[in-house]
N, C-alpha and C positions, 0 to 999 in steps of 0.2 A: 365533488362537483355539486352544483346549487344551482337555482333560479334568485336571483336579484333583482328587485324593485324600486322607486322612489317616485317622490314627488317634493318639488321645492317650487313655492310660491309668496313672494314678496307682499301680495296684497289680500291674503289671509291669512286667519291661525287655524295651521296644520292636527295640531292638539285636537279639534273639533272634527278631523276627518280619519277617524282611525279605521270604520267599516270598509272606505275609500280604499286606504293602504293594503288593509287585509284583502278586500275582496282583489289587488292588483296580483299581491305576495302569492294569494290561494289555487290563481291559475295557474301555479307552473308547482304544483304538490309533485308532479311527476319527477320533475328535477331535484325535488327533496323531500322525500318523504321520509324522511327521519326527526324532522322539527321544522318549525317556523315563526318565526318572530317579528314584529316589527317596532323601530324607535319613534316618536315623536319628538318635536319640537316644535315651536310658534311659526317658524318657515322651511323648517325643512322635516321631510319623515319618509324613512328607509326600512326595504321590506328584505325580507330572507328566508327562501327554503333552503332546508342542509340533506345533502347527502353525506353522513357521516362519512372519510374516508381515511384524516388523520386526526388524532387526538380527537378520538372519539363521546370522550366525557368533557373535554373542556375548550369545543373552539364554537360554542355556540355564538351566533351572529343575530340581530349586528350589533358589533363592537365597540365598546367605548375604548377610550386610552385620556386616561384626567392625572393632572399635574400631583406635584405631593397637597397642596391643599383638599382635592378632592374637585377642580372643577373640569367638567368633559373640556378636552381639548379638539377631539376629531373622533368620528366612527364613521365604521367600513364598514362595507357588506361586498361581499365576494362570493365570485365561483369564480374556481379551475385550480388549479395546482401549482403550487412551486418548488420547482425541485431541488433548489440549493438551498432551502430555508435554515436548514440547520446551519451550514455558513454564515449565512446572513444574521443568526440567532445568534451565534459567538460574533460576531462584531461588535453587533450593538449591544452585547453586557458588554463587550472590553469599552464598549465609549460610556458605561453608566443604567444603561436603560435595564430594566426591571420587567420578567413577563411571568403571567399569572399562568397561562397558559401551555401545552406542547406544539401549539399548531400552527400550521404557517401562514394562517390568519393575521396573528395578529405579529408574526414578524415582518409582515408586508407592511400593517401601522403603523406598526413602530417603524421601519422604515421610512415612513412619510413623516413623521414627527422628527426625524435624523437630518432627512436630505432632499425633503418637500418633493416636487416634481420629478426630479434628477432620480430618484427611490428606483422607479420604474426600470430603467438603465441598468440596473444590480439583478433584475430578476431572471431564471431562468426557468422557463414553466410555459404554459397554457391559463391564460386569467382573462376576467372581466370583472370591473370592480371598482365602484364607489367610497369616496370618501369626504364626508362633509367636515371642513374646517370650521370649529364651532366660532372663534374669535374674529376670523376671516367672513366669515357668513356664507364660504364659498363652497363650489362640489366640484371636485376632480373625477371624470371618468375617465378609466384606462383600459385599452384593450390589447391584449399580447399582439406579438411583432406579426403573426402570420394568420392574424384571425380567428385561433381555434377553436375559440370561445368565442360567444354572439351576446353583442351589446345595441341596443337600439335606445331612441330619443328623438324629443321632440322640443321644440323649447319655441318661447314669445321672447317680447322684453324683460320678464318680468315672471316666468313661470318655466318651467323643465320637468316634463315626465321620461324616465327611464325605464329600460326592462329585458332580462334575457331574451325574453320573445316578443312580439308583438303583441301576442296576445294581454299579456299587464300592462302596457298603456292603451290597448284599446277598451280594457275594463276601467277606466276612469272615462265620467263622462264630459270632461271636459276634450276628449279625443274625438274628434268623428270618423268613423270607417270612408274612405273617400275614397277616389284615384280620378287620376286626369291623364290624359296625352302622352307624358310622360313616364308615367308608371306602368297605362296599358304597355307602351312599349319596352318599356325592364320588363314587362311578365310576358310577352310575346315576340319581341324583335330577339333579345338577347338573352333568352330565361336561363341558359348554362353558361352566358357572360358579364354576370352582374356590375354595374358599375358602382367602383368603389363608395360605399355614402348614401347610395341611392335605392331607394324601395319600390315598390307598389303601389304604396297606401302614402298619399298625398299628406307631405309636412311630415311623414316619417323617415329619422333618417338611420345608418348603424354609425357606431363608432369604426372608423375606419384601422384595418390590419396598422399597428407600426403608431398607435395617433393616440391621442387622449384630449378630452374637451373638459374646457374650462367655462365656470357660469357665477358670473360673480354678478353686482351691482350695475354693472356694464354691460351687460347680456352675456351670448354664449360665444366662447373661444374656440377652434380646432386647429391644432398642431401637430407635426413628426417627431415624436422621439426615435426613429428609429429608420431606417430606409436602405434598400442595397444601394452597395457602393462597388465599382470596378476600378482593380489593379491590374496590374498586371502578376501571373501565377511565374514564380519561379523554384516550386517544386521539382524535382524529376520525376519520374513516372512511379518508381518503386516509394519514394518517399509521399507520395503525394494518395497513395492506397495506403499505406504505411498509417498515413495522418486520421483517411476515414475511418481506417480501424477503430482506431483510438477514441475517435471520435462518437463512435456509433456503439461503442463497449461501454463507455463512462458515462453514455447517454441511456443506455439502458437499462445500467446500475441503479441510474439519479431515478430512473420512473419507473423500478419494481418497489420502491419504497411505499408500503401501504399498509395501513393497521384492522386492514379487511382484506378479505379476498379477494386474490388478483390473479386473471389466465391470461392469455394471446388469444388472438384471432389467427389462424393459420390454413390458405387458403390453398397449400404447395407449390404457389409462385416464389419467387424468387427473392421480395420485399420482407414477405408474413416468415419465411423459413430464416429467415436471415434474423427474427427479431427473436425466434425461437430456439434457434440455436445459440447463439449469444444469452438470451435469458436463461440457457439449461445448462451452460455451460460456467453460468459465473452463480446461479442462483444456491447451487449447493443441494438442493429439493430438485421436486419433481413436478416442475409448471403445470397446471393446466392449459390443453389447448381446445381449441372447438373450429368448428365448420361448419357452413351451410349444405346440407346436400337435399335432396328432390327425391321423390320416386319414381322408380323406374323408367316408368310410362309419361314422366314430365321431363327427365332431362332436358339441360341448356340445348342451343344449336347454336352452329357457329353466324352471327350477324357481322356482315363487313369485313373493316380491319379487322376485326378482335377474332383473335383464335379463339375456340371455346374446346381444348378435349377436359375428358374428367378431372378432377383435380383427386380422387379418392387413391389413384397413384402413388402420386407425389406425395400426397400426405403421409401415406403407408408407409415408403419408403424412408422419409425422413422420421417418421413416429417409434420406426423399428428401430432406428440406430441414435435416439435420443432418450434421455432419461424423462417422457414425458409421458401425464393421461391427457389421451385424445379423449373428447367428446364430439361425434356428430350429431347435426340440431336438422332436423329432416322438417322440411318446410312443401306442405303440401297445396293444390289448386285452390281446396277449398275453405282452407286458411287463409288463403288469397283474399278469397270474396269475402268473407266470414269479417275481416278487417281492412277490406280496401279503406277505408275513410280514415285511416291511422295517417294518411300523410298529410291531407288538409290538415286533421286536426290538432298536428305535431308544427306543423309550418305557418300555420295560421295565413298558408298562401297553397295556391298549384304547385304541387312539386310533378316526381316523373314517375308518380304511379305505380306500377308491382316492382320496380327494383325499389323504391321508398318500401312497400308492406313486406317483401320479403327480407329486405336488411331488420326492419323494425324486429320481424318475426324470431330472426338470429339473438337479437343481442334478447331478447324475450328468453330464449331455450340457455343465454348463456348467464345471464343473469341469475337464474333458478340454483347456479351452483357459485359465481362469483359477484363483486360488487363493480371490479377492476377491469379492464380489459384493454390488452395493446396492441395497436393496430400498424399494416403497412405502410397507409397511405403517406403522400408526398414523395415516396423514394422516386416516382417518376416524374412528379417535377422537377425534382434537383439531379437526376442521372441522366435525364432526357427520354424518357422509356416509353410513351406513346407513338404510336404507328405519325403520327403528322409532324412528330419531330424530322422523322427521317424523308419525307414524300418532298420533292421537288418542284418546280412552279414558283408564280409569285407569291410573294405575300402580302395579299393584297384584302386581308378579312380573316379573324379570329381562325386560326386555320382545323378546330375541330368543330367549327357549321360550316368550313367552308362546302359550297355547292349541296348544301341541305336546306330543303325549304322549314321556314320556320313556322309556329302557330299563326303570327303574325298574318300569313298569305290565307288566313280563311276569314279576314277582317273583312264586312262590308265597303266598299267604292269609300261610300261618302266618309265612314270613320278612318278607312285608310288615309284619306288626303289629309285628316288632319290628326293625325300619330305620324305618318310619313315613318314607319319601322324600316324599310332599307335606308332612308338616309339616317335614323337615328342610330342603325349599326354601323353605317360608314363612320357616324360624327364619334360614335363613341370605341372605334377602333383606331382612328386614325388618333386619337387624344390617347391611347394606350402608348400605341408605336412614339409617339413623342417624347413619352416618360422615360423610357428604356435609356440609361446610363450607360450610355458607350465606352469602349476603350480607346482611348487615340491611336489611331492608325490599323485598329480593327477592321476587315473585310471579307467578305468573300464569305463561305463557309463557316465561320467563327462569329460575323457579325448577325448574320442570320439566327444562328445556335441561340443566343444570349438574345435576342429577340424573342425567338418563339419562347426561351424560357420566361423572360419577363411575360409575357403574355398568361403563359399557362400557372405561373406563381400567383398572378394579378389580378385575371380574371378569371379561370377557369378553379384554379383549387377554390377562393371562397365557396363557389356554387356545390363542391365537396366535401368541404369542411361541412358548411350547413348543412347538408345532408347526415351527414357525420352524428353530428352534433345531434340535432331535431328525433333522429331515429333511437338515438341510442338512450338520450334524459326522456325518451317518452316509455322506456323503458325503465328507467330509474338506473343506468348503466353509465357510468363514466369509461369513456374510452380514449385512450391517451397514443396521443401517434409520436412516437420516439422522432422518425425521420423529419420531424418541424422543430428540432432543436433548430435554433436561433444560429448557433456555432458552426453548425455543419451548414447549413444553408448558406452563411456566408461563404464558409471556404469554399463550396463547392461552384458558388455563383462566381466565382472567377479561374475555376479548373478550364482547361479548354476542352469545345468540344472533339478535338481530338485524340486528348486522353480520356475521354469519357467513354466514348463511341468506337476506340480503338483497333482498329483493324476490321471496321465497318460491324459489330457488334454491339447491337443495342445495350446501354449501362453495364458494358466492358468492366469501368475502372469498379462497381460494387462487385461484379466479380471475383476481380481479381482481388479487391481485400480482402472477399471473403470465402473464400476458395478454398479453406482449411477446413471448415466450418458442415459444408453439406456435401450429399449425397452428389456426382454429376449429374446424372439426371435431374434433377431439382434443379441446381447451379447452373446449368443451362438451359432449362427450360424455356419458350420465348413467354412473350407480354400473353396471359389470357384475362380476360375484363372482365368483369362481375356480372355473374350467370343470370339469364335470365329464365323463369319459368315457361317450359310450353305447354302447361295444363291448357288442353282445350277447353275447357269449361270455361276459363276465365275468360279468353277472350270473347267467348260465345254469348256471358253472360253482359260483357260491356256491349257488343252490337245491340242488343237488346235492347241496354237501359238508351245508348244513342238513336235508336229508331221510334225510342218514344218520344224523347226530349224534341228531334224535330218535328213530332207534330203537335207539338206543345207553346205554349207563349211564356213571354218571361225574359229578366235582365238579358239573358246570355245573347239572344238574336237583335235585341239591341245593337251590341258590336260585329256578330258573326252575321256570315253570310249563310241560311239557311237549304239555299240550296246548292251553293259547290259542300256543305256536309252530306246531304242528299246524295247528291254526284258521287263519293266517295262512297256515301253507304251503298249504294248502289249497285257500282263498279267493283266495289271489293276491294279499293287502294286504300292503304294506311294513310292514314291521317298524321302530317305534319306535326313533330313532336317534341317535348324540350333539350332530349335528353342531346348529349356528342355522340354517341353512338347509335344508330339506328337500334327501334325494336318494335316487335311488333304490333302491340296494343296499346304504345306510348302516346299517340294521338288524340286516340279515342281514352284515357284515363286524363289525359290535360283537360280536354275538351270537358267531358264530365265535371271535370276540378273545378275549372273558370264556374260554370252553371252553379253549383253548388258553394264552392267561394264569394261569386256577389249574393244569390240568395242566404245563406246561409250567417253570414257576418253583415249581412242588409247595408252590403257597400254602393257610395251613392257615385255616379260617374258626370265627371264635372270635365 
């Protein structure tokens, strides 16, 4: 995993801006700190941090690929992983092509110098990634089907800056920190429903899950290479578990491949054990696994839907009858405070506050002994495994806010009239619900199912992925979530939900695949969410910093209304927060975030 850069501009030479490129490439050292390079050229110049993780000595970026005369033809710069590369690497020697390298760097190149656009198509992995056509003048960006890797841009007629994070293109100065009407409302109407494309920060935009943008002489292009499609499932029940087996075993195969140390995350739900077992069972060794746990006097509570008991059970259970070393990563109150600012400074936006510093804190504790790490996430978008898949009613609003007030409602009158955040989550749900790829003659139960999953594929994994992502390269951690294979996602996107949910059992048919595999207790386990800390301190510590901020001046009361925060502090009610799940100091860590995000990044509000 890496941070990637660039900047490509028609009406200067790039050559003369190399401090430019560096200082873009250097803000994301977290995402690679094992090297960093960047290339020039007269219009174009591409930046690269490495986290070494295959071919360690020879996939340094970024990369050229030059003809037999010796003239560059095209160079990449990449992050994320491919996990068919070595396929992909016997093709193209049987087509001719010649590599310097082991790594799947530069079989992605090569690939693009094989089958130009079409390349992408062949991949099977987590990427985001650059590649300027030196003959062509042009830059392809590409970003995997599902997102899992973050790719942001900005572009004129005439110019395009690129970057893992926001943060490398807001270190060129030709970016300005901005936001308007629009952005206020992605950061507060719909902060856990981001709209595809769409940011914060005014004129920024991401590469969209499934899309890749084209910037040629023409300006800038965006298109699908990729998008769910509905069939009809004519599996049977037993073949169709049969198939996820299959699916999820040669998926787990493809992503222990690593020339560095590599564990799981294994939290004794039903996702993380399932990747664990599978991994210990084909790896031959003895995986590392690891876990979050709390002290004593902090344990989780249960908030809402979400069941919260121990997971230090489950884990035992399964850790006793598997061939693995568990490590637990104990993440304390005061570690809390000690780096709450690890999420602004990873997000380069408000994220959701102590579940951001506590996930940060994990892959911190697991990193010390790995480079790798594979994760559960997505099994409950593609299985249907959140509580608001199964809950009843219309659907009529992203249904994990649905009936939760959002940051949004602590906007001043006058700024509210002109964000208008309920109508811009109506306009931007009802533009979701439109997208959704029906089946002909779908209804009832089934048509719902494959709604709320488009929904939760669509809108809500990105805001998890990012999450994902932001915590774990702030870490210097690459974490790979098996369950966002490309393959399974499709088959599964046209399983019905009645082989899914079987016999009113949440994600029945993973189950039932893999029901050979874990302890029952584990195997049946239900849905528990990711723990949140109830170190008193912390939240004691946030009312604090909030009782001073309102009697303070500054950006933030600009937009908010200072005194329904008042009202709240007051009362003692939780303040309106980003996250799907309620929690308890989620409010008051956004609220702080916005404060310190416009001061802090000197964001100007237009």
């Amino acid at each position: 995993m890496c941070g990637i850069a660039g900047w490509i501009d028609r009406d200067r030479d790039l050559r003369d801006e190399a401090a430019t490129v560096r200082a873009m490439t250097d803000t994301m050292v977290a995402r690679g700190p094992d090297a960093g390079d960047v290339w020039l050229s007269e219009h174009a110049a591409l930046g690269h941090r490495r986290l070494a993780v295959i071919d360690v000595e020879g996939g340094a970026q970024p990369m050229e690929a030059r003809d037999a005369d010796g003239r560059v033809l095209a160079v990449i710069t990449y992050s994320g992983e491919v996990y068919n590369f070595r396929e992909l690497r016997a093709e193209l020697v049987a087509l001719g092509h010649r590599f310097r390298t082991s790594s799947d760097t530069e079989a992605v190149l090569r690939a693009h110098l094989q089958w130009g656009e079409d390349a992408v198509r062949r991949l099977n992995g987590m990427f985001a990634y650059a590649v300027w056509d030196v003959p062509r003048q042009e830059l392809l960006l590409v970003r995997d089907r599902l997102g899992v890797k973050p790719l942001y841009w900005t572009a004129g007629e005439r110019r395009l800056l690129f970057g893992s994070e926001p943060k490398a293109v807001l270190a060129n100065p030709l970016f300005a920190a901005e936001t308007d009407a629009e952005g206020l409302a992605e950061l507060l109407a719909v902060p856990s429903a981001p709209t595809p494309g769409r940011t914060a920060f005014r004129g920024l935009r991401t590469v969209r899950p499934g899309h890749l943008v084209r910037f040629g002489p023409q300006g800038a292009s965006e298109r699908a290479y990729w998008a769910l499609e509905s069939r009809p499932h004519t599996d049977t029940p037993a073949a169709t578990a049969a198939r996820v087996r299959e699916l999820l075993t040669d998926t787990v195969r493809r992503q222990l491949v690593s020339d560095v140390p590599l564990g799981l995350l294994l939290s004794g739900g039903l996702d993380s054990s399932t990747l664990t077992a599978l991994a210990a069972t084909g790896s031959g060794g003895k995986p590392a696994t690891f876990s979050v746990d709390f002290p004593p006097d902090e344990q989780p509570e249960r908030l809402g839907d979400w069941n919260r008991d121990s997971d230090a059970p489950y884990i035992r259970e399964l850790t006793d009858r598997l061939p693995v070393v568990h490590t637990p990563v104990t993440v304390t109150g005061d570690e809390l405070l000690a780096h709450r600012g690890i999420g602004l400074r990873a997000r380069d936006l408000p994220g959701w506050g102590e579940p951001d510093v506590s996930l940060h804190l994990l892959f911190r504790g697991v990193r010390r002994h790995v480079t790798v790490a594979l994760s559960g996430e997505v099994a409950d978008e593609v299985f249907g495994g959140y509580p608001y898949f199964h809950h009843e009613g219309p659907l009529d609003a992203f249904p994990w806010l649905r009936g939760r007030p959002s940051p949004a409602s602590l906007l001043r009158p006058d700024v509210a009239a002109r964000v208008r955040p309920e109508e811009y989550a109506a306009q931007r749900f009802g533009e979701a619900l439109a997208e959704v790829p029906h089946l002909a003659g779908e209804s009832g139960r089934e048509r719902r199912a494959r709604q709320i999953s488009y929904l939760a594929l669509t809108r809500w994994l990105p805001a998890l992925l990012d999450r994902k992502d932001r915590m774990s390269m702030a870490a210097s951690l690459e974490v790979r979530v098996p369950f966002a294979d490309h393959r399974l996602v499709e088959y599964l996107w046209n399983v019905p939900w009645s082989l899914k949910n079987r016999g009113g059992v949440p994600k029945a048919l993973l189950r039932q695949a893999v029901g050979d595999l874990l302890p029952p207790r584990v195997l049946h386990r239900p849905k528990s969410g990711y723990p949140a800390s109830s170190a008193p301190g912390y939240g004691a510590a946030l009312r604090d910093l909030a009782e001073d901020l309102v009697h303070r001046d500054g950006p933030l009361f600009e937009l908010v209304d200072r005194d329904v925060v008042k009202r709240h502090l007051a009362e003692g009610t939780p303040l309106p927060g980003p996250r799907a799940a309620p929690h308890p100091t989620g409010g008051l860590d956004h609220l702080l975030a916005v404060d310190r995000w416009l001061r802090d990044h000197r964001v100007r509000v237009r």
